[in-house]
C-alpha positions in Angstrom: 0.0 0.0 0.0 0.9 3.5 -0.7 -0.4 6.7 1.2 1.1 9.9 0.1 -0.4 13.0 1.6 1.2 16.3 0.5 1.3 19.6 1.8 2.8 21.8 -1.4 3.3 25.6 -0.4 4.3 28.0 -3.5 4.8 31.9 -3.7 2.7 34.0 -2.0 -0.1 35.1 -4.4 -0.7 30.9 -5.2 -2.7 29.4 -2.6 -1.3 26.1 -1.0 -3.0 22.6 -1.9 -3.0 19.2 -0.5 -4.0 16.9 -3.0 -3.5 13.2 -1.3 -2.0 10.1 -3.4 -3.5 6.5 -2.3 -2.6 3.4 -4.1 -3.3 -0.4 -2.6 -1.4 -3.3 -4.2 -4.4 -4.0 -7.0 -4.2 0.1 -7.8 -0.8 0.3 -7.6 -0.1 -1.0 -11.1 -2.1 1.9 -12.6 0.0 4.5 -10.6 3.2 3.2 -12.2 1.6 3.4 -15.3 0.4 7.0 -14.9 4.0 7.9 -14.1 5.4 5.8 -17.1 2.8 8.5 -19.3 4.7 11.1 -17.7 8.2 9.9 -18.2 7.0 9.6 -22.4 6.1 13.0 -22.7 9.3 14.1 -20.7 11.2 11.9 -23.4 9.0 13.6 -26.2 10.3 17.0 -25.1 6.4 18.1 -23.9 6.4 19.7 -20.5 4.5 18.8 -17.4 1.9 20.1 -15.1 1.5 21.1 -11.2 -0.4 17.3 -10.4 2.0 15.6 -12.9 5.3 17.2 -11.2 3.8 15.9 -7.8 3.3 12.1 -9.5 6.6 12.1 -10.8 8.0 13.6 -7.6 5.5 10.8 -5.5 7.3 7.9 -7.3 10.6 9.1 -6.8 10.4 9.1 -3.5 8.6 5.8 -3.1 11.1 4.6 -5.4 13.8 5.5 -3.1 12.7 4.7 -0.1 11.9 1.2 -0.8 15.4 0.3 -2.7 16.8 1.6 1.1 17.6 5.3 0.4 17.6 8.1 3.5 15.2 10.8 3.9 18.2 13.0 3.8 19.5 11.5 0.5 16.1 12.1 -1.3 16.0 15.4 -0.2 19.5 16.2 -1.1 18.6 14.6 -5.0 15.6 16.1 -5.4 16.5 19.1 -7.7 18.2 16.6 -9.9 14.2 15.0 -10.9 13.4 18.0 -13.0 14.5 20.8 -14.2 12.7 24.5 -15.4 12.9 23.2 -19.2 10.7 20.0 -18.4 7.9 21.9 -16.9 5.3 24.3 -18.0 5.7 27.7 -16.9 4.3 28.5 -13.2 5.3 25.2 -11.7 8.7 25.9 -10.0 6.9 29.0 -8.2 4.1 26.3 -7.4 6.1 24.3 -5.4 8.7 26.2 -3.8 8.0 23.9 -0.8 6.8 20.3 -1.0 6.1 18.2 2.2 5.5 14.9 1.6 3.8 12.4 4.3 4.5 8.9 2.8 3.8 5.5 4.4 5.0 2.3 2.1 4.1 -0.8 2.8 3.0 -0.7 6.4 6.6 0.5 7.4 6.5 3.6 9.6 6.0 7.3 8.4 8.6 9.0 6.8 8.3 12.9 6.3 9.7 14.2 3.0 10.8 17.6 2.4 11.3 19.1 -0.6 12.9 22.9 -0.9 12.4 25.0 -4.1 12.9 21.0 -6.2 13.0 23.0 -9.4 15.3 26.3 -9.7 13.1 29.4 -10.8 13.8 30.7 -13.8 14.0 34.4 -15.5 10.5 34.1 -17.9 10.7 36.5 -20.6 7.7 36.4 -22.3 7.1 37.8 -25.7 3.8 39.0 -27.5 3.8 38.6 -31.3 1.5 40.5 -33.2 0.3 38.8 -36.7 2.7 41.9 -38.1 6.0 39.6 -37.2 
């Protein structure tokens, strides 16, 4: 069994959420397969959203834990899941801080921090008019 909840704080003006990931061992199969979606269009160059960040982020973690890693080392790593280019613009200042409440397998809580995962970037955006 898998029981994420998260706690994702981003900049000031964007309201904090707490969307809650919950997978059994029958239901587990189709979360893998929703973050398998994700890792194609990554490959494909397309970039992802706020809830498919937190997936990708969700599996890392569950990944890591259960092949023995520290909460420290996961933390340490995260910034190295994503970058700015793989993610559609708004996300980084989304999640400036993740907290992630994960129990695997029955084993005892483990508390998951993530810090600013994804470096902000300088966005220059650029109108075109039809004239250019």
């Amino acid at each position: 069994m898998i029981l994420i909840n998260t706690f994702v704080k981003g900049d000031p003006d964007v309201p904090p959420i707490t969307p809650k990931f919950e997978y059994d061992s029958s239901s587990e199969k189709i979360f893998l397969n929703g973050v398998n979606i994700i890792k194609d269009r990554l490959a494909k160059n397309l970039r992802i959203n706020l809830y498919e960040t937190l997936m990708l982020y969700c599996a890392y973690i569950v990944s890591e834990l259960r092949s023995g890693k520290t909460v420290a080392s996961i933390q340490e790593n995260a910034n190295r899941v994503l970058s700015p280019d793989k993610v559609m613009i708004g996300v980084p200042e989304s999640i400036r801080k993740i907290v992630f409440d994960v129990i695997i397998d029955n084993r005892p809580k483990e508390i998951v921090t993530f810090e600013e995962p994804i470096p902000i970037s300088n966005y220059i955006l650029v109108h075109k008019s039809e004239d250019d």
